[in-house]
Every structure is written in structure tokens, then in C-alpha cells.
C-alpha positions in Angstrom: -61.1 -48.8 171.5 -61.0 -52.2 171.0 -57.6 -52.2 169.2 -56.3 -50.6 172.0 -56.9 -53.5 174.3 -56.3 -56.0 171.8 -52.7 -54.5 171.7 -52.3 -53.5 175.1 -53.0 -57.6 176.1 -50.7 -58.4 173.0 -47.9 -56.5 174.7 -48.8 -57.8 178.5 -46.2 -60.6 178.7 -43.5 -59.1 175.8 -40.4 -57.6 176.6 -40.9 -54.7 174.6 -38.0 -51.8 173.6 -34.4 -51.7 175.7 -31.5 -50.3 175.2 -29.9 -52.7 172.6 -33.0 -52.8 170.5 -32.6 -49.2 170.5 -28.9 -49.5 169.3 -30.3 -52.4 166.7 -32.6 -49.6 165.7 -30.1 -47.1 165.5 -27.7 -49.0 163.4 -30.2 -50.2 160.9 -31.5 -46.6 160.1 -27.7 -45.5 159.4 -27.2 -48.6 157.8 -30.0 -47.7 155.2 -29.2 -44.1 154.8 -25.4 -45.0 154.5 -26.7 -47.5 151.3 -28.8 -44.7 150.1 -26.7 -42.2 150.4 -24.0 -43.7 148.3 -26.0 -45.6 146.0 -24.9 -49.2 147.4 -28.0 -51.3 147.7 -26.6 -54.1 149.7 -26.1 -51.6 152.5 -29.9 -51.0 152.3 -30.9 -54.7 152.4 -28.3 -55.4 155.0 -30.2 -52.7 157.3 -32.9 -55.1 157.5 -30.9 -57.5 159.3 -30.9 -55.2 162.7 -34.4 -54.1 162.3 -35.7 -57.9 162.1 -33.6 -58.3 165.5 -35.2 -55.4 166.7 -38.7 -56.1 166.5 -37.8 -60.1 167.8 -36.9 -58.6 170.7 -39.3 -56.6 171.2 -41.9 -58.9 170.3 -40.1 -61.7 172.3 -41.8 -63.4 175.2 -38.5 -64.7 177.2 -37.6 -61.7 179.1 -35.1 -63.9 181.0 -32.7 -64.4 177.9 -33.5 -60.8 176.2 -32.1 -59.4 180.1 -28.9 -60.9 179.7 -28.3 -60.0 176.4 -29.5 -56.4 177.1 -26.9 -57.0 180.2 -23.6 -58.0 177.8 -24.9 -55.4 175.7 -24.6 -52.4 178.3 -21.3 -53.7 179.4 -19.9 -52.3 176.6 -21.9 -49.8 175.8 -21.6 -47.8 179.0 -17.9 -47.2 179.2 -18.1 -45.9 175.9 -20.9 -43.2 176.7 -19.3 -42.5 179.5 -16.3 -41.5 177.6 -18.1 -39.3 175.4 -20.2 -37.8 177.8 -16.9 -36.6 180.2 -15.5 -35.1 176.4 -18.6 -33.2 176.1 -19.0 -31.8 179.7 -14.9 -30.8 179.3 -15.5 -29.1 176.0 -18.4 -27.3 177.2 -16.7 -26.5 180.1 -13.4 -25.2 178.4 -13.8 -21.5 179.0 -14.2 -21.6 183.1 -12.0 -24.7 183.5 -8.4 -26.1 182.3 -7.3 -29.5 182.3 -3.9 -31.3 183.3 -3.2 -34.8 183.9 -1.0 -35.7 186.4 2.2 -36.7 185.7 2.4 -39.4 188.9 -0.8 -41.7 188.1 -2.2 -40.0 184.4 -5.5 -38.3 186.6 -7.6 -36.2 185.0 -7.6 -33.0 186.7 -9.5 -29.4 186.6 -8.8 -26.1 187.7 -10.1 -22.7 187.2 -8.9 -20.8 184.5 -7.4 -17.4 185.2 -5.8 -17.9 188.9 -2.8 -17.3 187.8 0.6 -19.8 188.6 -1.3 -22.3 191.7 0.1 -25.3 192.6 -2.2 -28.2 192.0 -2.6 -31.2 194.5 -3.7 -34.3 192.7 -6.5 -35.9 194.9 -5.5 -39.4 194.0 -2.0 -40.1 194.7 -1.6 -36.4 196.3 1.3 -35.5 194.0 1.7 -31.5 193.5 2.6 -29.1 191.0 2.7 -25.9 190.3 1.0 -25.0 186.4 -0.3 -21.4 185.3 -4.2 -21.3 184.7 
């Protein structure tokens, strides 16, 4: 019990885990299995590097400057996951839906597989054309 509070008012003004810590923490542990994996130390060693960053922000008491860095960090980060996260919805979705891009302004477009020949308005520049689903 009483290291429960003692830790609980140790963490009351810390800024505690976001999402680059998580990414610091994420890069370290492949970082260390990459050095382990293939046998080169340095790799392990240098995994500690991320992991010390880590836990200083977490640990850290200026929540101000850790924000802003967390900010830069997710301007990044997000278009990227974004990316991967539209891939993954399109490949799950591959058997009820086909893609085209438009030829007009490159948009991203899906239809319904198995409608035959339809002609295909794009909602952005309304250019049409007429593709087999």
C-alpha cells in the first residue's frame, strides 16, 4: 500500500507514456532483437539509446516541451498510418469492392464488384467513365 502512493505522488506532476515514447519504445525493442538476431552487438547496445529517451520522457516534469515534441512527432507519424491503414481496409475489402483511380485528378475510387460495365462518376472533379466491375 504504501508503495502505491509513494508512486502514484511520484508520477502526479510527470508526463508519463505518449505516443513518441511509444515509438522510442518500439524502436529500441527491434533494435535489440535486430542485434540479437544477427549476432551484431552494437545493434543491442545502440537499443539503449531510445529506451534511455523513453523513460526521460516519461519521467520528465516539463510537459510543455515533451507536448511539442510529441506534436512534431505525430506530424509525421500520422500521414504515414494513415497510409497503411487505407492499404489495409482496401485489401480487406478486395473481394466486395474494386478500385480505379481517376484518370482526370489521380482519386481513389471504389465500386462494387460484380455490376457489370457501369459508368463511374468521380466525386471530385466529376469526370466519368465507363469500367467493368
Amino acid at each position: 500500500m504504501f508503495v502505491l502512493e509513494w508512486f502514484k505522488k511520484f508520477m502526479e506532476d510527470r508526463t508519463g507514456v505518449d505516443h513518441l515514447s511509444l515509438a522510442l519504445l518500439i524502436v529500441s525493442i527491434l533494435l535489440f532483437l535486430v542485434g540479437k538476431l544477427f549476432g551484431w552487438a552494437f545493434f543491442a547496445w545502440l537499443a539503449l539509446v531510445p529506451l534511455v529517451l523513453c523513460y526521460y520522457r516519461a519521467l520528465s516534469k516539463n510537459k510543455l516541451k515533451r507536448h511539442q515534441e510529441n506534436i512534431l512527432f505525430l506530424k509525421y507519424w500520422y500521414p504515414i498510418q494513415s497510409k497503411w491503414i487505407n492499404q489495409y481496409r482496401a485489401f480487406k475489402a478486395k473481394r466486395q469492392y474494386k478500385y480505379f483511380k481517376c484518370k482526370e485528378c489521380g482519386q481513389q475510387l471504389r465500386v462494387p464488384r460484380k455490376k457489370g460495365k457501369i459508368e463511374i462518376t468521380c466525386p471530385k472533379c466529376r469526370h466519368t467513365f465507363i469500367k467493368k466491375t
